[in-house]
MARDRENTOR-887808 format. One line per field, with one value per residue (C-alpha): x, y, z; residue number from 1. Coordinates in nm, 3 decimals. Last residue first. Layout:
<atoms>
x (X ...) .
y (Y ...) .
z (Z ...) .
n (NUM ...) .
</atoms>
This chain:
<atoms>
x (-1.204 -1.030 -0.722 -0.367 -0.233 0.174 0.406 0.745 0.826 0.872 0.483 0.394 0.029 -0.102 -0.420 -0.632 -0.874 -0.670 -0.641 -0.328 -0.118 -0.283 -0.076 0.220 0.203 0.042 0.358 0.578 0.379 0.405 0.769 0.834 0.690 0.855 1.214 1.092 1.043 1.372 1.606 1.416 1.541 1.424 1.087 0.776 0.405 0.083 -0.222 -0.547 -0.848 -1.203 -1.102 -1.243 -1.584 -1.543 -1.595 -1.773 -1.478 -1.195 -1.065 -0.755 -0.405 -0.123 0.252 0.468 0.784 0.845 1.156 1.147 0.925 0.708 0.566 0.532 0.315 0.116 0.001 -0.076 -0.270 -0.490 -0.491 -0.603 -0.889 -0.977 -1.052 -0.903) .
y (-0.362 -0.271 -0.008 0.063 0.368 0.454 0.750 0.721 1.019 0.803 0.702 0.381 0.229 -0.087 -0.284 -0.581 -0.803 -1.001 -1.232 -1.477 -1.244 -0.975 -1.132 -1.072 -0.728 -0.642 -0.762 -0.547 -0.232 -0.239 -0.315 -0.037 0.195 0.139 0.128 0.451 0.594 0.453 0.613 0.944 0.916 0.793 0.658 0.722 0.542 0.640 0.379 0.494 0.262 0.306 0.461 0.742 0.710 0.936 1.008 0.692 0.404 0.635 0.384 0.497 0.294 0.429 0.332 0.564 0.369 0.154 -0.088 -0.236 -0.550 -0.354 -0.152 -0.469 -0.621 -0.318 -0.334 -0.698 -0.633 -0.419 -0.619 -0.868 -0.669 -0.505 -0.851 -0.915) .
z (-0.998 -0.680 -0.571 -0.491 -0.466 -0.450 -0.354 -0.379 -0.539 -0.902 -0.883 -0.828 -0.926 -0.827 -0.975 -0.800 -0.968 -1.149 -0.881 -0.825 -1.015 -0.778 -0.497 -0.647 -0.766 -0.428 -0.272 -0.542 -0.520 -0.102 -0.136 -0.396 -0.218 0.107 -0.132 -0.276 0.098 0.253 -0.025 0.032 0.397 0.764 0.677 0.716 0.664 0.590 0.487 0.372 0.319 0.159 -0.143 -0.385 -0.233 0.060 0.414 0.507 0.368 0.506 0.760 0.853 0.832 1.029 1.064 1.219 1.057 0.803 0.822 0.500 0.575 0.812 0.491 0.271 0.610 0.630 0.290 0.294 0.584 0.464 0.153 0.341 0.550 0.171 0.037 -0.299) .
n (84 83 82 81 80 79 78 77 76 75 74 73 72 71 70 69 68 67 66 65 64 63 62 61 60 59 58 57 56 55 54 53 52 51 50 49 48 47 46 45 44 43 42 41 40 39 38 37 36 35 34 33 32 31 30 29 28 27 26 25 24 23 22 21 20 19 18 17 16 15 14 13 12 11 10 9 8 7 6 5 4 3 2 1) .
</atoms>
């Protein structure tokens, strides 16, 4: 998947439950780990597993239409996404 639409698709899962502050940074020329970073907030720990879980859902569904896409959630409501 392209990073600008998974940018975007990011961003769109995180407006879809109400995330606020949200910032993406390009990070592609300070390290090779990822070239994107997105940070969000929400209002309680409810909020920030269900902005998790939006993100990992709509990448979820778009990677069924390209394999090459993998999402990872972790229980605190953090998640990474990355490219094969």
């Amino acid at each position: 998947m392209d990073i600008k639409k998974l940018q975007t698709l990011v961003v769109d899962a995180l407006e879809d439950v109400k995330g606020q502050d949200i910032v993406v940074f390009d990070t592609t020329g300070l390290t090779s780990l990822f070239d994107r970073i997105a940070i969000a907030s929400g209002t309680s720990n409810r909020q920030t597993r269900a902005l998790a879980a939006s993100v990992r859902d709509k990448i979820k569904a778009a990677a069924a239409t390209s394999s090459a896409s993998k999402a990872k959630t972790r229980a605190n409501g953090c998640w990474s996404t990355w490219a094969t």
